[in-house]
mmCIF file as Biopython writes it, N, C-alpha, C and O atoms, coordinates in Angstrom:
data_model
#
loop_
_atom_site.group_PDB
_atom_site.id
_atom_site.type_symbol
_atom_site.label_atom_id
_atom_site.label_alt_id
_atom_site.label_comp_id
_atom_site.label_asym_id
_atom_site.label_entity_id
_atom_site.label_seq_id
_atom_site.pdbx_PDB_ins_code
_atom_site.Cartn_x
_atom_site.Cartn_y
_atom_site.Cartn_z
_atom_site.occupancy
_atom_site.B_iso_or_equiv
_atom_site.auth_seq_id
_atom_site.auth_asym_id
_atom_site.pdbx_PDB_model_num
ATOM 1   N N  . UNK A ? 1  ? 0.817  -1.200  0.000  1.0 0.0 1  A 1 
ATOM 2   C CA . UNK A ? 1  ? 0.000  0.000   0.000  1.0 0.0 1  A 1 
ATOM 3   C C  . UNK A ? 1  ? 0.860  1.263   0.000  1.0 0.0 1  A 1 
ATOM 4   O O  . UNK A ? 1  ? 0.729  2.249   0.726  1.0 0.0 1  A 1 
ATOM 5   N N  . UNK A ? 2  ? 1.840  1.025   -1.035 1.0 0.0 2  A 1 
ATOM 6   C CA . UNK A ? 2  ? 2.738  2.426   -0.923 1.0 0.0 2  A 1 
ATOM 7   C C  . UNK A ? 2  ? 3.393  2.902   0.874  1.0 0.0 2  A 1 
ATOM 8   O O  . UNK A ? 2  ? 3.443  4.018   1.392  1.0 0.0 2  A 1 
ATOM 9   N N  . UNK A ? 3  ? 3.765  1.701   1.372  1.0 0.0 3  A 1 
ATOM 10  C CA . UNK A ? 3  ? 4.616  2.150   2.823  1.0 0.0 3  A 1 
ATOM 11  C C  . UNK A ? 3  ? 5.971  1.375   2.597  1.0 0.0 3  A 1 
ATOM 12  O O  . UNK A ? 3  ? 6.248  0.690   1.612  1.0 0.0 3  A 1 
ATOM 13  N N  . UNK A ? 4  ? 6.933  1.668   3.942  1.0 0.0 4  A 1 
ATOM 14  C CA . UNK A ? 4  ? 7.906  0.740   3.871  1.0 0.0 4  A 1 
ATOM 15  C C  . UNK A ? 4  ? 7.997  0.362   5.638  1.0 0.0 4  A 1 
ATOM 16  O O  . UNK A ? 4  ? 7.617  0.887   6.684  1.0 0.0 4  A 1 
ATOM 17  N N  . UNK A ? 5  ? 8.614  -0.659  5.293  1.0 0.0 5  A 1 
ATOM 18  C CA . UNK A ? 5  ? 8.665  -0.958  7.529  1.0 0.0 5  A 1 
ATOM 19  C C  . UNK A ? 5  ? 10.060 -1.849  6.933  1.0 0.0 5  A 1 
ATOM 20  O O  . UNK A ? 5  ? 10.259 -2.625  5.998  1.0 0.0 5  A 1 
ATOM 21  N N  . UNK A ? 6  ? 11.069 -1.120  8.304  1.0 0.0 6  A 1 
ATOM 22  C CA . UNK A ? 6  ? 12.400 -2.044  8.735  1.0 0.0 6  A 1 
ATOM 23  C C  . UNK A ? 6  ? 12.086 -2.177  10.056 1.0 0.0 6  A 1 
ATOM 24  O O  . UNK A ? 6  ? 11.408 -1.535  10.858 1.0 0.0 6  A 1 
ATOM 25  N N  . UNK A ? 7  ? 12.906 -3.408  10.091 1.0 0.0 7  A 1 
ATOM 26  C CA . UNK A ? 7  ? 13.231 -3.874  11.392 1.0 0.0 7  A 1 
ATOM 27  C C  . UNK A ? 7  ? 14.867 -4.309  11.644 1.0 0.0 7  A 1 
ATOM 28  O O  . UNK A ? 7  ? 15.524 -4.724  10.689 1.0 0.0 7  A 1 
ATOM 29  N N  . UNK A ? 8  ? 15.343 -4.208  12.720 1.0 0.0 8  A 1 
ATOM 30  C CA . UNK A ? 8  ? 16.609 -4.246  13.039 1.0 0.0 8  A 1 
ATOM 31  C C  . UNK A ? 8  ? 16.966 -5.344  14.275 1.0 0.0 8  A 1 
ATOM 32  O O  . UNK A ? 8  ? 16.777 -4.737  15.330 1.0 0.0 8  A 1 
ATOM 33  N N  . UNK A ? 9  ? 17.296 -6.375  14.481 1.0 0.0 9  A 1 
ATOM 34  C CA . UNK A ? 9  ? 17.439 -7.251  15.555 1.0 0.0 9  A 1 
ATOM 35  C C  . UNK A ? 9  ? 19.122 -7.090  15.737 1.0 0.0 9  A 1 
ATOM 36  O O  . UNK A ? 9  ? 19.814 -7.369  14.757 1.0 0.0 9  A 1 
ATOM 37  N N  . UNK A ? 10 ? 19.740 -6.669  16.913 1.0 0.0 10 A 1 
ATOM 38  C CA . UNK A ? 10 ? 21.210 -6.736  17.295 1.0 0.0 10 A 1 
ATOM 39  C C  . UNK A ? 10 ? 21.312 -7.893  18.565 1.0 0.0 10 A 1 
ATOM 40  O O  . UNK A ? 10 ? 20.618 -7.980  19.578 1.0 0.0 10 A 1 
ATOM 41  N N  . UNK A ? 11 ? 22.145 -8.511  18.228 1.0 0.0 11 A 1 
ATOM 42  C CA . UNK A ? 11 ? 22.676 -9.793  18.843 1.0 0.0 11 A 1 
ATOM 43  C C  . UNK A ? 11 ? 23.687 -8.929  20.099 1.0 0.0 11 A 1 
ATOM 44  O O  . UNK A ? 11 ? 24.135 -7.783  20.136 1.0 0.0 11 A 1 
ATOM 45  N N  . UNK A ? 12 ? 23.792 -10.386 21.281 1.0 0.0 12 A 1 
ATOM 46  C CA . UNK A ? 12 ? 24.355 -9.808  22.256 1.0 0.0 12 A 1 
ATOM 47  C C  . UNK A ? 12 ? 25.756 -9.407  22.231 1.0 0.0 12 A 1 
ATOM 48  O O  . UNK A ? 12 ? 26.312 -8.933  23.222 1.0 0.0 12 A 1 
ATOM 49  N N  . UNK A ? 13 ? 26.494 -9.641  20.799 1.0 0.0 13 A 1 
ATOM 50  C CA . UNK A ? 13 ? 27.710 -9.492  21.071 1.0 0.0 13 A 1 
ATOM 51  C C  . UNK A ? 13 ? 28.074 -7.543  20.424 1.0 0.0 13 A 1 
ATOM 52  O O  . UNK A ? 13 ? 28.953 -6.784  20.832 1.0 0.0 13 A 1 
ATOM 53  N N  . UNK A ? 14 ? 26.979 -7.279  19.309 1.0 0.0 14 A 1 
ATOM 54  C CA . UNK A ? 14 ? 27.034 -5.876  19.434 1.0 0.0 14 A 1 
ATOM 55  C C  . UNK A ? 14 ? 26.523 -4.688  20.292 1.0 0.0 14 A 1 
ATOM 56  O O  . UNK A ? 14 ? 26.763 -3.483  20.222 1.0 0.0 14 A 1 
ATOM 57  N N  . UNK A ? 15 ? 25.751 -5.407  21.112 1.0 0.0 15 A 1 
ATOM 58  C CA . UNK A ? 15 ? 25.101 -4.892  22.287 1.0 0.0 15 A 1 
ATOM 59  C C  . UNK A ? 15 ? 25.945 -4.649  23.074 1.0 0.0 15 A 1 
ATOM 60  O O  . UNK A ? 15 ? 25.855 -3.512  23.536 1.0 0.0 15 A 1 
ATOM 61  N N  . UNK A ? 16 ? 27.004 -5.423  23.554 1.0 0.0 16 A 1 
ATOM 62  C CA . UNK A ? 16 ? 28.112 -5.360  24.051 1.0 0.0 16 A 1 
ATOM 63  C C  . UNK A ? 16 ? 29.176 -4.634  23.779 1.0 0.0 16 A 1 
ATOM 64  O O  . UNK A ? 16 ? 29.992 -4.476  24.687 1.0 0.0 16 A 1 
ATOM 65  N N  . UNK A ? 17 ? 29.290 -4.347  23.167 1.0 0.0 17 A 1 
ATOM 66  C CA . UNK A ? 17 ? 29.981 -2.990  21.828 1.0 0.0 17 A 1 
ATOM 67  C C  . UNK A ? 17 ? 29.256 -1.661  21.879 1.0 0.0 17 A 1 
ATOM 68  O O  . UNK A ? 17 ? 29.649 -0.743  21.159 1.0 0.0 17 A 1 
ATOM 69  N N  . UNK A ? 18 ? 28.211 -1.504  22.695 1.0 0.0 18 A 1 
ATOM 70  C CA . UNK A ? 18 ? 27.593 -0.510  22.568 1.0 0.0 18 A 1 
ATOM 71  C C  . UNK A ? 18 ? 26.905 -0.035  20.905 1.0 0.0 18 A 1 
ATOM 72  O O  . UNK A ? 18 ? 27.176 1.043   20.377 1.0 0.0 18 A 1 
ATOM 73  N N  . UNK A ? 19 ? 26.202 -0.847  20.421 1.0 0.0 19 A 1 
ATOM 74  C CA . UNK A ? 19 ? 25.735 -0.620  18.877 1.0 0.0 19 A 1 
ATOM 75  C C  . UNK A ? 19 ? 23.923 -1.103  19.378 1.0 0.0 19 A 1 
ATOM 76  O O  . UNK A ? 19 ? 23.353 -2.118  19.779 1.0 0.0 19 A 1 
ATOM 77  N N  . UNK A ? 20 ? 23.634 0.014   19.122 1.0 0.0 20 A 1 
ATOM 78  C CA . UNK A ? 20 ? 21.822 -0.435  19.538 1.0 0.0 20 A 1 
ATOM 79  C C  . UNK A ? 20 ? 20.752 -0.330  18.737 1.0 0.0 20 A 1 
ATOM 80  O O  . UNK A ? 20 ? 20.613 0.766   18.195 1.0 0.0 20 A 1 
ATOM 81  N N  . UNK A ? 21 ? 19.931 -1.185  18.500 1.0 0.0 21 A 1 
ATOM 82  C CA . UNK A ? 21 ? 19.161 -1.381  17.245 1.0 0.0 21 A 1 
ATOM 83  C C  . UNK A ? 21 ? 18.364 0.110   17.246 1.0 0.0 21 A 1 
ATOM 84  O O  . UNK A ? 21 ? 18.570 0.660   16.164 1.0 0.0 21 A 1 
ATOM 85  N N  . UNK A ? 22 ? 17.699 0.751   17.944 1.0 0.0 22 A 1 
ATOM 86  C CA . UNK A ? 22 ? 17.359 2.200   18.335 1.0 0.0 22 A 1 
ATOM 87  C C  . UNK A ? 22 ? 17.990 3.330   17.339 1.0 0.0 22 A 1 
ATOM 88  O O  . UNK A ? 22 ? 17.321 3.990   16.545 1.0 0.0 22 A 1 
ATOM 89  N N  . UNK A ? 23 ? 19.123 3.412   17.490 1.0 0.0 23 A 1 
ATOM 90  C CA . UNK A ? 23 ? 20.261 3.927   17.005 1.0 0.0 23 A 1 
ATOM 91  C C  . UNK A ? 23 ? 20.380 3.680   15.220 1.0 0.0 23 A 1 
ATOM 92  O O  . UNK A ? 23 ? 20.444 4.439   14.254 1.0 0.0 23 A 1 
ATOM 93  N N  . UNK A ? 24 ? 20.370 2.626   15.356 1.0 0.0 24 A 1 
ATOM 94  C CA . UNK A ? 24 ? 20.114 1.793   14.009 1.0 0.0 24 A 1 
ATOM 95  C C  . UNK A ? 24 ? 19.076 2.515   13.360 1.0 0.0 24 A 1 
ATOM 96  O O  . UNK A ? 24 ? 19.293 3.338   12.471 1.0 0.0 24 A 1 
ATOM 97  N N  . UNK A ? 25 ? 18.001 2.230   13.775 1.0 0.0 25 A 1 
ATOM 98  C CA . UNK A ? 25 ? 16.787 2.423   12.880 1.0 0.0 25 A 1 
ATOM 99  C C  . UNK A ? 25 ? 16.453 4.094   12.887 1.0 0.0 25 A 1 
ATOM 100 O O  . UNK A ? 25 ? 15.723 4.651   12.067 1.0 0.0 25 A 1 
ATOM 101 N N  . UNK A ? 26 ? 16.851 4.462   13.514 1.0 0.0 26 A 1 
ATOM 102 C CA . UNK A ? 26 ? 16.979 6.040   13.211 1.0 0.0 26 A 1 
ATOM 103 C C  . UNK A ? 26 ? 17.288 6.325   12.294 1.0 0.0 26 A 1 
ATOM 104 O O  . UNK A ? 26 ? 16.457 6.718   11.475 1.0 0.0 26 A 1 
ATOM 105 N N  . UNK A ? 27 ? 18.884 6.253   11.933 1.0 0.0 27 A 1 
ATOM 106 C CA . UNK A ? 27 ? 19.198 6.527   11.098 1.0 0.0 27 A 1 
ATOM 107 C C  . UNK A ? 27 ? 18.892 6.008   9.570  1.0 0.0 27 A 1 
ATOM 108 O O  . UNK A ? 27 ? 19.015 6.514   8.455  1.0 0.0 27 A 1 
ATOM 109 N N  . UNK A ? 28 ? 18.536 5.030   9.962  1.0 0.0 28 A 1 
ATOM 110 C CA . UNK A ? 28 ? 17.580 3.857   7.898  1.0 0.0 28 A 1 
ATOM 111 C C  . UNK A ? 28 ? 16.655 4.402   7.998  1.0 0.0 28 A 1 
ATOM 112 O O  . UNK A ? 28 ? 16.211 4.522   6.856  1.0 0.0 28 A 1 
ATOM 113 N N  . UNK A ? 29 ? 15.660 5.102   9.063  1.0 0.0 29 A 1 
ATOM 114 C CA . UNK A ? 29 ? 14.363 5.173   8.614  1.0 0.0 29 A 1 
ATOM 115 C C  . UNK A ? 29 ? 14.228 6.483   7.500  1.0 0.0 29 A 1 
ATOM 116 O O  . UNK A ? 29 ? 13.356 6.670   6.652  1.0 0.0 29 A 1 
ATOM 117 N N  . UNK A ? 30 ? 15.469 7.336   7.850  1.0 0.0 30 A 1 
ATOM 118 C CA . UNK A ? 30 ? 15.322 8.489   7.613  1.0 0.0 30 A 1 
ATOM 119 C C  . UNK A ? 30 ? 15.581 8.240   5.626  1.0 0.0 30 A 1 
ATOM 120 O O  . UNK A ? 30 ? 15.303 9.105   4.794  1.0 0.0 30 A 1 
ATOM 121 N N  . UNK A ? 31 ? 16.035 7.153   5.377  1.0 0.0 31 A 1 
ATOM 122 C CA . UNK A ? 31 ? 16.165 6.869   3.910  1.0 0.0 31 A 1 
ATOM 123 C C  . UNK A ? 31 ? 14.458 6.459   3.393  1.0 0.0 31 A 1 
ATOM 124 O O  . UNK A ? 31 ? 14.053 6.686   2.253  1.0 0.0 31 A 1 
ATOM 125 N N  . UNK A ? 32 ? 13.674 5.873   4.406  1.0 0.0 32 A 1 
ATOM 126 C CA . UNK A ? 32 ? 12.285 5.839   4.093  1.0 0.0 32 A 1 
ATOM 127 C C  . UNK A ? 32 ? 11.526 6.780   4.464  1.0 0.0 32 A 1 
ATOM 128 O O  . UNK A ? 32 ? 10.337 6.474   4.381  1.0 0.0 32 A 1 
ATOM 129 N N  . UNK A ? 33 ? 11.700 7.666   4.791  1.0 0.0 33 A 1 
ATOM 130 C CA . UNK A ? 33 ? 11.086 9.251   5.024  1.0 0.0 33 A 1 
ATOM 131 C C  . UNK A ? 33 ? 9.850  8.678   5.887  1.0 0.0 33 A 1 
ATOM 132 O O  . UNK A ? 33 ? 8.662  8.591   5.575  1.0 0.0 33 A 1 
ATOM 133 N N  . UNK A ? 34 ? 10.470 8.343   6.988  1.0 0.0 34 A 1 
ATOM 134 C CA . UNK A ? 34 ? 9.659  7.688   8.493  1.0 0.0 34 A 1 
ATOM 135 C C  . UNK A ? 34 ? 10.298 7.968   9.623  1.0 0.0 34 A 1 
ATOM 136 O O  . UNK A ? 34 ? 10.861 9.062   9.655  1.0 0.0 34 A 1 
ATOM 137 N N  . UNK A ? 35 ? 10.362 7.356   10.461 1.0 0.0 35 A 1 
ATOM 138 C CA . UNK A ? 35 ? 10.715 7.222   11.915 1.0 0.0 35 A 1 
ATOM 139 C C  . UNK A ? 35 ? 10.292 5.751   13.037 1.0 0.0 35 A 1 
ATOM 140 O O  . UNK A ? 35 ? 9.150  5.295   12.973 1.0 0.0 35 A 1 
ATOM 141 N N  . UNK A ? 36 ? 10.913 5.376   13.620 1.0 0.0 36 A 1 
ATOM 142 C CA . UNK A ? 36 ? 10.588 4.478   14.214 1.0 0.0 36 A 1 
ATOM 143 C C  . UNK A ? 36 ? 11.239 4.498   15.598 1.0 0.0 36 A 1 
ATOM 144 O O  . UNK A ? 36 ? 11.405 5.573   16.175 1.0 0.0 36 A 1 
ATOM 145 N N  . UNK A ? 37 ? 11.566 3.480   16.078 1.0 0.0 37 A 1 
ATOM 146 C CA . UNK A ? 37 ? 11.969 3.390   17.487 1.0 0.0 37 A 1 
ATOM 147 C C  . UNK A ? 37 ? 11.547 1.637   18.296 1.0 0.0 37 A 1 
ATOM 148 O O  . UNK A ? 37 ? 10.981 0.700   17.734 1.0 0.0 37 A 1 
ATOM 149 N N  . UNK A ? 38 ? 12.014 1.691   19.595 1.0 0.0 38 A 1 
ATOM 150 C CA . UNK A ? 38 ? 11.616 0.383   19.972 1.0 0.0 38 A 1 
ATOM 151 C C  . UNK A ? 38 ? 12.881 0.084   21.371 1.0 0.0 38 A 1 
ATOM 152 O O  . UNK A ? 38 ? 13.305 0.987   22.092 1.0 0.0 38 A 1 
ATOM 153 N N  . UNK A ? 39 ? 13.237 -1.201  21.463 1.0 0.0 39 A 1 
ATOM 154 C CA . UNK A ? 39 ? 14.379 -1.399  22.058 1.0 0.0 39 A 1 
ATOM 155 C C  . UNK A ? 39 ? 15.704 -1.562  22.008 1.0 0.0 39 A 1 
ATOM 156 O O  . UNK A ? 39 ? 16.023 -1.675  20.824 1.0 0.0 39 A 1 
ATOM 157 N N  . UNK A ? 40 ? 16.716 -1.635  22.779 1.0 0.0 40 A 1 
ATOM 158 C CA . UNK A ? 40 ? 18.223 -1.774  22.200 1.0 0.0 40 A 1 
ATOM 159 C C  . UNK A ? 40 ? 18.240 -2.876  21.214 1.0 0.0 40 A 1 
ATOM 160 O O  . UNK A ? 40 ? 18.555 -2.839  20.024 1.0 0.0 40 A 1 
ATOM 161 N N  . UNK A ? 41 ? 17.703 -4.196  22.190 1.0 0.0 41 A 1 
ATOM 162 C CA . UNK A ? 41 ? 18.111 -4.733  20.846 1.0 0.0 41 A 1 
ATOM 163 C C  . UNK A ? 41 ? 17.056 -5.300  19.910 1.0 0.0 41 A 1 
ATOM 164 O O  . UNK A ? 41 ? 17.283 -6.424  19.463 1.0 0.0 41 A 1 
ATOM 165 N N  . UNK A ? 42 ? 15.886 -4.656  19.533 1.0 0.0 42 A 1 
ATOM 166 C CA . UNK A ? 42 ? 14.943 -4.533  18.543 1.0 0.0 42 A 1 
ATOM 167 C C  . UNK A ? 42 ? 13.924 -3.435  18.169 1.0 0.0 42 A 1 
ATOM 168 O O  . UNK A ? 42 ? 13.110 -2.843  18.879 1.0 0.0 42 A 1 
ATOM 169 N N  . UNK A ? 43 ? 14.143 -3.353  17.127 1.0 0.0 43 A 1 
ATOM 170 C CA . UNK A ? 43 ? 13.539 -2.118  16.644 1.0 0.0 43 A 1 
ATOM 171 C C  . UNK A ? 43 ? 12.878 -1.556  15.339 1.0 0.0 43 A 1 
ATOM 172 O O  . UNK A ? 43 ? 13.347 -2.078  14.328 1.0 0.0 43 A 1 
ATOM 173 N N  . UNK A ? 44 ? 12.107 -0.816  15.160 1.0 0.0 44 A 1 
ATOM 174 C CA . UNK A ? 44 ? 10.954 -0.840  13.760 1.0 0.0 44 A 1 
ATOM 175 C C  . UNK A ? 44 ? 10.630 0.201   13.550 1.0 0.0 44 A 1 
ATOM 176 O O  . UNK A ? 44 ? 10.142 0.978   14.370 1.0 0.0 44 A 1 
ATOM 177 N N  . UNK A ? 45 ? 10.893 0.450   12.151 1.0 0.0 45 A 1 
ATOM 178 C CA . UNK A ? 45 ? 10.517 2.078   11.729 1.0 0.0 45 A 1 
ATOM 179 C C  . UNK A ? 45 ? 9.565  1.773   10.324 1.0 0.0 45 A 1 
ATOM 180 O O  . UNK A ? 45 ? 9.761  0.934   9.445  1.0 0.0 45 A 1 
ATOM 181 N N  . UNK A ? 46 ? 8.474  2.769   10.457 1.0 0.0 46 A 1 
ATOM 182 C CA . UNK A ? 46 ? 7.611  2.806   8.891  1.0 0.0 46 A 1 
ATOM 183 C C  . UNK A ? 46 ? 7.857  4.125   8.372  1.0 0.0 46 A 1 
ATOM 184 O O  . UNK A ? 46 ? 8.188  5.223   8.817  1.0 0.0 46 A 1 
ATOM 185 N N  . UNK A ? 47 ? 7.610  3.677   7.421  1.0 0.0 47 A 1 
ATOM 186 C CA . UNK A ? 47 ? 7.598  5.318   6.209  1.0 0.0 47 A 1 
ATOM 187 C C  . UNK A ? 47 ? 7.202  5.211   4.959  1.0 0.0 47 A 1 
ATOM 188 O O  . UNK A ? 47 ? 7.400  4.209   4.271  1.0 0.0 47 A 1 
ATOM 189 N N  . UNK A ? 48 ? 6.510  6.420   4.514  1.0 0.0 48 A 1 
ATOM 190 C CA . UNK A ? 48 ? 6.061  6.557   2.974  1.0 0.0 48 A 1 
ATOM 191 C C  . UNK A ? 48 ? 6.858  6.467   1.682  1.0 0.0 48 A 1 
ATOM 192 O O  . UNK A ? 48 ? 6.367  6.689   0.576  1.0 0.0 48 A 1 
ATOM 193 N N  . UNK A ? 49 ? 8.304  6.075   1.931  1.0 0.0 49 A 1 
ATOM 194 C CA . UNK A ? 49 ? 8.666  6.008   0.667  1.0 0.0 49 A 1 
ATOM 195 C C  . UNK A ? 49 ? 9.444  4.327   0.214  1.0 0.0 49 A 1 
ATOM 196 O O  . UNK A ? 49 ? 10.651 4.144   0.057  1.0 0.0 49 A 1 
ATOM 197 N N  . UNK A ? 50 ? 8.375  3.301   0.085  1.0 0.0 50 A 1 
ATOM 198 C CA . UNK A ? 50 ? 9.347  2.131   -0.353 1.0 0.0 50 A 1 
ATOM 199 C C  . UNK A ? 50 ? 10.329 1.772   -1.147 1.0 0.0 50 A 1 
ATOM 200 O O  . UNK A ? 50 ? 10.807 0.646   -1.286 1.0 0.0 50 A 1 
ATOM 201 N N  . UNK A ? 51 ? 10.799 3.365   -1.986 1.0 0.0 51 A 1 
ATOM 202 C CA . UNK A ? 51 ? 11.669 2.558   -3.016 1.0 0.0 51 A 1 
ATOM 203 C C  . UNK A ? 51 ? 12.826 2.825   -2.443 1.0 0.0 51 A 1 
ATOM 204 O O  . UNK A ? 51 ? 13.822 2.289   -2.929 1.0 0.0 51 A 1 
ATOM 205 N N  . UNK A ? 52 ? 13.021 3.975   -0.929 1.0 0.0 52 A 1 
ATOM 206 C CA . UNK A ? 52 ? 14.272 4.186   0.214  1.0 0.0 52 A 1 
ATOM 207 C C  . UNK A ? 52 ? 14.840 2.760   0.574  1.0 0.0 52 A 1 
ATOM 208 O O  . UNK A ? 52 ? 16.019 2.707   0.924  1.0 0.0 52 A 1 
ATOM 209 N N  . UNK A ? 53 ? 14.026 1.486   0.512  1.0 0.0 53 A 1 
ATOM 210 C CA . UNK A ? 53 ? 14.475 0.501   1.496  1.0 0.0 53 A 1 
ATOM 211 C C  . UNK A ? 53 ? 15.658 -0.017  0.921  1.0 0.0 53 A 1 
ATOM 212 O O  . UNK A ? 53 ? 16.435 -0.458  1.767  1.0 0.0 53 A 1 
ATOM 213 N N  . UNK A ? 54 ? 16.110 -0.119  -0.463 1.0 0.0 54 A 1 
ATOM 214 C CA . UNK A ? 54 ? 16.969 -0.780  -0.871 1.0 0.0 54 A 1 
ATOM 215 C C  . UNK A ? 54 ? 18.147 0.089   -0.591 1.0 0.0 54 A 1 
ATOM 216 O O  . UNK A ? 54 ? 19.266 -0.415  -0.499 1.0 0.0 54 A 1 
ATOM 217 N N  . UNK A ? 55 ? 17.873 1.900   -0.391 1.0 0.0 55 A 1 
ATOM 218 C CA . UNK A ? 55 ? 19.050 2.706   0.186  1.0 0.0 55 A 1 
ATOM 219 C C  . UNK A ? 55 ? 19.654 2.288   1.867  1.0 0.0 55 A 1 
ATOM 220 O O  . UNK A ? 55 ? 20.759 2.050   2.354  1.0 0.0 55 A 1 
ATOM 221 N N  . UNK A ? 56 ? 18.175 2.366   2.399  1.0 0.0 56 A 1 
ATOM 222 C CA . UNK A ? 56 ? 18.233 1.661   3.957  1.0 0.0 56 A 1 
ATOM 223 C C  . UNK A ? 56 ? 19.439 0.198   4.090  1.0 0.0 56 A 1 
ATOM 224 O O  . UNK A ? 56 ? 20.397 0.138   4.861  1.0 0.0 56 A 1 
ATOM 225 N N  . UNK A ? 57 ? 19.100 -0.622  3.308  1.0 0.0 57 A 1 
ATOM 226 C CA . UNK A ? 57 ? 19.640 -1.913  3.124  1.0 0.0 57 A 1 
ATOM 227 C C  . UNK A ? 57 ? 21.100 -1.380  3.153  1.0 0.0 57 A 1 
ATOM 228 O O  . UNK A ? 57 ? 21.870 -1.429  4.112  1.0 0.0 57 A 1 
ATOM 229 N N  . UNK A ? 58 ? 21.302 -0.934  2.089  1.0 0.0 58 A 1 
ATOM 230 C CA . UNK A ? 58 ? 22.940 -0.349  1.824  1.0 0.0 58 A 1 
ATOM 231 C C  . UNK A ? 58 ? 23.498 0.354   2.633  1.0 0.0 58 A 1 
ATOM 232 O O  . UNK A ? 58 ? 24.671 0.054   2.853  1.0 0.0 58 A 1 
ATOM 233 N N  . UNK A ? 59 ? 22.869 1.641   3.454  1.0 0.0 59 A 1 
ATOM 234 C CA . UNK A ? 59 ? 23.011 1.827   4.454  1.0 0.0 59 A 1 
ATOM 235 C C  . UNK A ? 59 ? 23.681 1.533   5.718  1.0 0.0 59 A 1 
ATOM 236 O O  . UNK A ? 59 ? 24.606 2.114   6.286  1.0 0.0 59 A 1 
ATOM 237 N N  . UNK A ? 60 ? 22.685 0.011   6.172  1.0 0.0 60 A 1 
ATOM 238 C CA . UNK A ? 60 ? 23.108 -0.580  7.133  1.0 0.0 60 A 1 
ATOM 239 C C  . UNK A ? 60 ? 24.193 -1.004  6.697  1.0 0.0 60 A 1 
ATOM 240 O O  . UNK A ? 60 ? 25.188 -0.530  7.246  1.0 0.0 60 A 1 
ATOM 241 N N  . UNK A ? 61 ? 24.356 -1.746  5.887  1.0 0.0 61 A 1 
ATOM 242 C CA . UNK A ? 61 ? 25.533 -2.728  5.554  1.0 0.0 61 A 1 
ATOM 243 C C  . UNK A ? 61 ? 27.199 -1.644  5.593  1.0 0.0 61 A 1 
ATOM 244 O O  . UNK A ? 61 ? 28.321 -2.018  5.932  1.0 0.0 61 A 1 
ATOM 245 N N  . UNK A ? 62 ? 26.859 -0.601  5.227  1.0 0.0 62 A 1 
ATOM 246 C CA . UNK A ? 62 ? 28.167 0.109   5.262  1.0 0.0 62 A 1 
ATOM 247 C C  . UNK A ? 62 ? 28.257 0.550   6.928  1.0 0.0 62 A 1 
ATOM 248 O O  . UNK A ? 62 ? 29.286 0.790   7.560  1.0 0.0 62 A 1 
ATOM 249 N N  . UNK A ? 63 ? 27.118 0.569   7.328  1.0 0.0 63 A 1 
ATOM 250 C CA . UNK A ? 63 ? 27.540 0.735   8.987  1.0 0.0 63 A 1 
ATOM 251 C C  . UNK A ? 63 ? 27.748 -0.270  10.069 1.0 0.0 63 A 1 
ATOM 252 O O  . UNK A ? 63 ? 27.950 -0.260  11.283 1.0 0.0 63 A 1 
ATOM 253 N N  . UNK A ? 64 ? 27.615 -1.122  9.133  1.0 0.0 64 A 1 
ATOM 254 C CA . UNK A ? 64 ? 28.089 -2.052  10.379 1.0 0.0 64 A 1 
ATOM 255 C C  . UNK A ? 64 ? 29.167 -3.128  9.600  1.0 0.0 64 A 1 
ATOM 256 O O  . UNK A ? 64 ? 29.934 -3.671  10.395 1.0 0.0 64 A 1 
ATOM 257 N N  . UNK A ? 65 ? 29.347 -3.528  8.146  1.0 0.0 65 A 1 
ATOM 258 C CA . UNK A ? 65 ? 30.513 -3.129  7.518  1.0 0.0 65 A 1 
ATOM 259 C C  . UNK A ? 65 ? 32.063 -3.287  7.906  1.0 0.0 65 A 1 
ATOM 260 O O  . UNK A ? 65 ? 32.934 -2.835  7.163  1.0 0.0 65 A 1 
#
C-alpha cells in the first residue's frame, strides 16, 4: 500500500559494543522518510517512501561493515 517498515534485531555481542538497534533504525528510517523506534536490541521504523528501502539496506551494511 505504498509504505515501507524495517526492522533491526542486534545480537548480544554488538550490544556489548555498545551498537543499539534504536540507534540503528533512526538513522535507515530516515532513507524511508519515516521514523521508528523500539528497544536496544529490537527495533521498527515505517515510512512513505518504499523505493528508500533498498538505500536503507545499503546503508546498514556500510555501517556495520
Amino acid at each position: 500500500e505504498g509504505k515501507a517498515l524495517l526492522a533491526v534485531m542486534v545480537g548480544t555481542d554488538l550490544l556489548a559494543n555498545g551498537i543499539k538497534a534504536t540507534d540503528l533504525i533512526k538513522s535507515l528510517a530516515a532513507e524511508i522518510k519515516g521514523g521508528g523506534g523500539g528497544q536496544p536490541f529490537f527495533a521498527t521504523a515505517g515510512g512513505k517512501d518504499p523505493e528508500g528501502v533498498q538505500r536503507a539496506l545499503g546503508k546498514a551494511s556500510a555501517l556495520l561493515g
